[in-house]
PyMOL CGO cylinders between C-alpha atoms (Angstrom):
from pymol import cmd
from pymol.cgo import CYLINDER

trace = [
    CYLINDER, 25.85, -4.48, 11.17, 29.34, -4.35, 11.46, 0.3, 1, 1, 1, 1, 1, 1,
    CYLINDER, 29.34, -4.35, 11.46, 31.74, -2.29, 9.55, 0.3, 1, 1, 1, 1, 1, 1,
    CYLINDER, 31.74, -2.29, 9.55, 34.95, -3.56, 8.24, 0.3, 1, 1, 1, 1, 1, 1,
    CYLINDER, 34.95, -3.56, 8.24, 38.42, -3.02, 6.73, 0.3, 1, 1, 1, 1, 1, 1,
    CYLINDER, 38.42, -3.02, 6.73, 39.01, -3.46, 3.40, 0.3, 1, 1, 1, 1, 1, 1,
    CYLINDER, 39.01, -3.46, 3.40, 42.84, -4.00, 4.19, 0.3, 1, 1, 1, 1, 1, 1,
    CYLINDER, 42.84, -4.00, 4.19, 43.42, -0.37, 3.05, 0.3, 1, 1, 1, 1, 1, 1,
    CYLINDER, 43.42, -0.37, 3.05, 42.62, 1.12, 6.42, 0.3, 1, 1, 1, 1, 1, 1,
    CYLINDER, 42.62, 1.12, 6.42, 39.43, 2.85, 4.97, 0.3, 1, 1, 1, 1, 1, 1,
    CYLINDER, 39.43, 2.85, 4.97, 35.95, 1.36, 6.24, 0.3, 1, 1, 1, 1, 1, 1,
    CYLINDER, 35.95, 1.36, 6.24, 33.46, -0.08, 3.98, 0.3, 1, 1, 1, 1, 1, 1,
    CYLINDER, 33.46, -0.08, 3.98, 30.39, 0.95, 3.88, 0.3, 1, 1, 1, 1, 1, 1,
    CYLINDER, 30.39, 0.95, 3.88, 27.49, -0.37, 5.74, 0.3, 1, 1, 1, 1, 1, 1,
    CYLINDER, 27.49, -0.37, 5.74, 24.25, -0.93, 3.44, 0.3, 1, 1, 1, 1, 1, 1,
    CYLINDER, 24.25, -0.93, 3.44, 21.04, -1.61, 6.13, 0.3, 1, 1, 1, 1, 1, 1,
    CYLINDER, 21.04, -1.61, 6.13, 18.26, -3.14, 4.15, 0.3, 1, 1, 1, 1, 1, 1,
    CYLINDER, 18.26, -3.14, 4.15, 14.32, -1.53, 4.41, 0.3, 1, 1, 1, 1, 1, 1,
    CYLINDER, 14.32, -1.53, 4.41, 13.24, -3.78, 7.07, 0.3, 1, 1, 1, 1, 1, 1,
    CYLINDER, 13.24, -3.78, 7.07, 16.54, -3.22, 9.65, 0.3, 1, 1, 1, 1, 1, 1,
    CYLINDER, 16.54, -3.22, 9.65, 15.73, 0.71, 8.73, 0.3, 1, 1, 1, 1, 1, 1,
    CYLINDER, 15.73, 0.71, 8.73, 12.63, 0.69, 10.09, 0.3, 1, 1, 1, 1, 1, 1,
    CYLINDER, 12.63, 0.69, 10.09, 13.23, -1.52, 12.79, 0.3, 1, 1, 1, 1, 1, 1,
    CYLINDER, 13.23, -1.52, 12.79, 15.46, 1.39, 14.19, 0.3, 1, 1, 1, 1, 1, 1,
    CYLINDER, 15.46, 1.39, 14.19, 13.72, 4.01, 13.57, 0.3, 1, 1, 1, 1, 1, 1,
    CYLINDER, 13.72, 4.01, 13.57, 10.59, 2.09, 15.42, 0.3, 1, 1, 1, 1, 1, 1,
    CYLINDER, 10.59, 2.09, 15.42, 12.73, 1.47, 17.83, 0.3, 1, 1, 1, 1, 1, 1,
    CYLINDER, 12.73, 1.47, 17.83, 12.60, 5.40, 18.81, 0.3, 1, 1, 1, 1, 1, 1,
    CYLINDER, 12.60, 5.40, 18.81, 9.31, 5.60, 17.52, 0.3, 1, 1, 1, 1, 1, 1,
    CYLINDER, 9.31, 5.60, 17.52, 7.21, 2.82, 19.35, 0.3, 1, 1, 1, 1, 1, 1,
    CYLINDER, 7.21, 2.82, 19.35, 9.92, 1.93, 21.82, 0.3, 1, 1, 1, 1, 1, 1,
    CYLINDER, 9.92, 1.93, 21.82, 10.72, 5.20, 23.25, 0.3, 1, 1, 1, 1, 1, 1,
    CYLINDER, 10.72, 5.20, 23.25, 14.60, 4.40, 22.80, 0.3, 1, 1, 1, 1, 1, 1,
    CYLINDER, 14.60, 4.40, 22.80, 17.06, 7.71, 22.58, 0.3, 1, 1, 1, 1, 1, 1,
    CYLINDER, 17.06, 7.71, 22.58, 18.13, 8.69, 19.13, 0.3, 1, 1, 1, 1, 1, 1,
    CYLINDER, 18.13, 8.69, 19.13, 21.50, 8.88, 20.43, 0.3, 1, 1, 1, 1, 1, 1,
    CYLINDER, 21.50, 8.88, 20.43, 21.59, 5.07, 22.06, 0.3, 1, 1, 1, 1, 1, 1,
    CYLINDER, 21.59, 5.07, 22.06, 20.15, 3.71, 18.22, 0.3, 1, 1, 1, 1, 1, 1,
    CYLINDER, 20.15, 3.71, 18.22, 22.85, 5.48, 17.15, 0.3, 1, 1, 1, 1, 1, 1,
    CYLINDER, 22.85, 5.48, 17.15, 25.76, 4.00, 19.14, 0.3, 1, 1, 1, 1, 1, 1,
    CYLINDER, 25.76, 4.00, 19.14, 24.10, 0.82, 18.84, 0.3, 1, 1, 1, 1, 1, 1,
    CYLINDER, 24.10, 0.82, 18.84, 24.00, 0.52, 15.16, 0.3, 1, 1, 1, 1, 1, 1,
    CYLINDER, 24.00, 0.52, 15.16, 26.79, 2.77, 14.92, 0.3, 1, 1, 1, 1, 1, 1,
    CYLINDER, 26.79, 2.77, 14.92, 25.37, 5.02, 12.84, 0.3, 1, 1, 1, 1, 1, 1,
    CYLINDER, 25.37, 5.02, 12.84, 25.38, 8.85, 12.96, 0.3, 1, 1, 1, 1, 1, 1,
    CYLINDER, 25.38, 8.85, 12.96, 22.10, 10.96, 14.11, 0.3, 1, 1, 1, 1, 1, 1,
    CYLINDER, 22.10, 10.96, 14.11, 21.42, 12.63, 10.58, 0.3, 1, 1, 1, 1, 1, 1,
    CYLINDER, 21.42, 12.63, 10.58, 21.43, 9.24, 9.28, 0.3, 1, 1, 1, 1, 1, 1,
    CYLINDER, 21.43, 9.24, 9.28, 18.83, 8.23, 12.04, 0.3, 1, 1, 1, 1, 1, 1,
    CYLINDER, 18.83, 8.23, 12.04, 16.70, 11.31, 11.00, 0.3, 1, 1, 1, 1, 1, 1,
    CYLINDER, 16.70, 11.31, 11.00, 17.36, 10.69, 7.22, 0.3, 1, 1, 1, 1, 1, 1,
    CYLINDER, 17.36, 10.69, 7.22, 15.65, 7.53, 7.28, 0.3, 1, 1, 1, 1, 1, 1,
    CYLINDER, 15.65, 7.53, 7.28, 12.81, 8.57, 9.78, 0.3, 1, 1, 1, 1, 1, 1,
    CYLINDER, 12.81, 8.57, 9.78, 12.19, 11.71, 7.05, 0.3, 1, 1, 1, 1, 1, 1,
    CYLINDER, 12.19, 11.71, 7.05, 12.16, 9.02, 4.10, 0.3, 1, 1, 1, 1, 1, 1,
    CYLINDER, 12.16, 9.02, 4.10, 9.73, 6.82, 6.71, 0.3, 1, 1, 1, 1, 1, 1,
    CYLINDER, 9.73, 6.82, 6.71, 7.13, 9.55, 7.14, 0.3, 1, 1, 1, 1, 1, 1,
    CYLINDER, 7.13, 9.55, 7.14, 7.74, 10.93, 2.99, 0.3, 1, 1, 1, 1, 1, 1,
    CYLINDER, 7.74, 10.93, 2.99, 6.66, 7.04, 1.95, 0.3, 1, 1, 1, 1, 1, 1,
    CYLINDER, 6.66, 7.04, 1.95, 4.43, 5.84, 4.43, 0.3, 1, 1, 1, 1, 1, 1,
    CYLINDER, 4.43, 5.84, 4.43, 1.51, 6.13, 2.15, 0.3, 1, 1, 1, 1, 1, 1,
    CYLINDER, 1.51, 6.13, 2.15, 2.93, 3.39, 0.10, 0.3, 1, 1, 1, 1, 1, 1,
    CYLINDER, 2.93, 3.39, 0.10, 2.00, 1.27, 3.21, 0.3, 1, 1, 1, 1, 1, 1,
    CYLINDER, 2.00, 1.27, 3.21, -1.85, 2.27, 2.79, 0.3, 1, 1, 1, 1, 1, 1,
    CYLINDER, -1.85, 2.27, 2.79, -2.32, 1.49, -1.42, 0.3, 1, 1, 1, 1, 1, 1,
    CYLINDER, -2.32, 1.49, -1.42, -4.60, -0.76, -2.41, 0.3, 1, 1, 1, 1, 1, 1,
    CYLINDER, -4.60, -0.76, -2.41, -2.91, -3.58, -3.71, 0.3, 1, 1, 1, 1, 1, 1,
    CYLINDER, -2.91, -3.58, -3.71, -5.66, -5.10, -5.61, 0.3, 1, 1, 1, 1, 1, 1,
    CYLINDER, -5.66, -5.10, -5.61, -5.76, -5.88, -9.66, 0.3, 1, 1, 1, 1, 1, 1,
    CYLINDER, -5.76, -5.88, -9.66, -6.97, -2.63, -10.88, 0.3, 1, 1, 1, 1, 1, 1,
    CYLINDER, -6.97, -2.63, -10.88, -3.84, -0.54, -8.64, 0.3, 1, 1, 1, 1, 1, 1,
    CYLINDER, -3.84, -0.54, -8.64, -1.30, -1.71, -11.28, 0.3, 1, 1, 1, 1, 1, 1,
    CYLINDER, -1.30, -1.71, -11.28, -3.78, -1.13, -14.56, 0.3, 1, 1, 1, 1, 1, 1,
    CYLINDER, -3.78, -1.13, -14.56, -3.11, 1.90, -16.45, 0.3, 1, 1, 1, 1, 1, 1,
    CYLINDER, -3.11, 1.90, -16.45, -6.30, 4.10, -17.37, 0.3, 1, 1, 1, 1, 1, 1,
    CYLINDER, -6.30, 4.10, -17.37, -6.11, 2.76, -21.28, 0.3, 1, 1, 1, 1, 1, 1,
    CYLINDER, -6.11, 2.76, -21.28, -6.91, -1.08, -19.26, 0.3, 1, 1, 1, 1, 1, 1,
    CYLINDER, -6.91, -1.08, -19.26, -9.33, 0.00, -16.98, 0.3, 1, 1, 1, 1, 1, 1,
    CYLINDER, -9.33, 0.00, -16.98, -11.18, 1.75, -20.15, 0.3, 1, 1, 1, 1, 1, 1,
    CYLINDER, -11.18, 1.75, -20.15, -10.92, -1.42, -22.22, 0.3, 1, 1, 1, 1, 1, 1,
    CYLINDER, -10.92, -1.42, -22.22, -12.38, -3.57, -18.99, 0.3, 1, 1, 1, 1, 1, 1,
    CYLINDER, -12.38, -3.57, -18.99, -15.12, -1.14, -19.30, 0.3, 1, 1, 1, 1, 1, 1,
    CYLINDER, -15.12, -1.14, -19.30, -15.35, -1.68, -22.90, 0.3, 1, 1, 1, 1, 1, 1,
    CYLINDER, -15.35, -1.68, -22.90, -16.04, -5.35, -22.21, 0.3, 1, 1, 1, 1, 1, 1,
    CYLINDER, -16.04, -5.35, -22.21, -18.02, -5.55, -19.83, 0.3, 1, 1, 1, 1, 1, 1,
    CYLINDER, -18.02, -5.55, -19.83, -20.81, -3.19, -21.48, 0.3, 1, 1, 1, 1, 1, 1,
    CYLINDER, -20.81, -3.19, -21.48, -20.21, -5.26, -24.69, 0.3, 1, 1, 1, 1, 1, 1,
    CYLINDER, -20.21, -5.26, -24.69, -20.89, -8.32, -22.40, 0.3, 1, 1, 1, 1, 1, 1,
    CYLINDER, -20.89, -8.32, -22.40, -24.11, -6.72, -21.13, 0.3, 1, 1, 1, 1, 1, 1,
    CYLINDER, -24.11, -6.72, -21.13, -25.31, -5.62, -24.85, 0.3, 1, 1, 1, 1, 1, 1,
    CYLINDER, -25.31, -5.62, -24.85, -24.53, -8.91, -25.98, 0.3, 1, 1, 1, 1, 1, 1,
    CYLINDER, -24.53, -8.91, -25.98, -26.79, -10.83, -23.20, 0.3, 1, 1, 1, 1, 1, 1,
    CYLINDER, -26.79, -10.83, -23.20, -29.55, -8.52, -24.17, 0.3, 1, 1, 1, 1, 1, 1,
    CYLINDER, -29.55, -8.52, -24.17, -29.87, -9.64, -27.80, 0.3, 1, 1, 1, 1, 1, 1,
    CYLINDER, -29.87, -9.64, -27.80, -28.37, -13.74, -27.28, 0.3, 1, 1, 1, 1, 1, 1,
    CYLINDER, -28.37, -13.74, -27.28, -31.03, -14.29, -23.90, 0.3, 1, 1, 1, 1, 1, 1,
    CYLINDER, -31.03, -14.29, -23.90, -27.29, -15.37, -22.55, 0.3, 1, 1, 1, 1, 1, 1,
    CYLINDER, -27.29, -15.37, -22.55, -27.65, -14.29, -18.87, 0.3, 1, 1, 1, 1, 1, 1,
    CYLINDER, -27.65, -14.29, -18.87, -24.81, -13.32, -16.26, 0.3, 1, 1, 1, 1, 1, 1,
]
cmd.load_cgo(trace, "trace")
């Protein structure tokens, strides 16, 4: 990522997306490369490197949710699944229907 001149003399600013984030810091993580060659590389400045590892370690437990249907469903859907399914149940009882 390159930074550039906006033709005032002052330097845009660099945005670095999720994935090129935690490329770097991996790269010091996994890769054993020095916090200060990262730095020159992507020409970025250490607290920045150390920002994004502290945000890194903060949200890492977003890697490990469970992303199956009943993550997203709010306690009033889950209820009202419940609801339904014990209806269902009752329901085969009485009709001989059977699941």
């Amino acid at each position: 990522m390159n930074e550039t001149s906006n033709g005032s003399g002052k330097r845009e600013r660099r945005h670095f997306t999720g994935q090129q984030k935690v490329a770097i810091v991996k790269q010091h993580l996994v890769d054993g490369l020095a916090v200060s060659d990262l730095c020159d590389k992507h020409q970025i400045l250490p607290t920045q490197f150390y920002q994004w590892q502290k945000q890194l370690f903060e949200n890492g437990d977003a890697a490990f949710q469970r992303k199956g249907k009943t993550a997203g469903k709010s306690a009033q859907d889950r209820s009202n699944s419940r609801w339904w399914v014990k209806r269902a149940v009752s329901w085969s009882n009485y009709s001989g229907f059977r699941f």
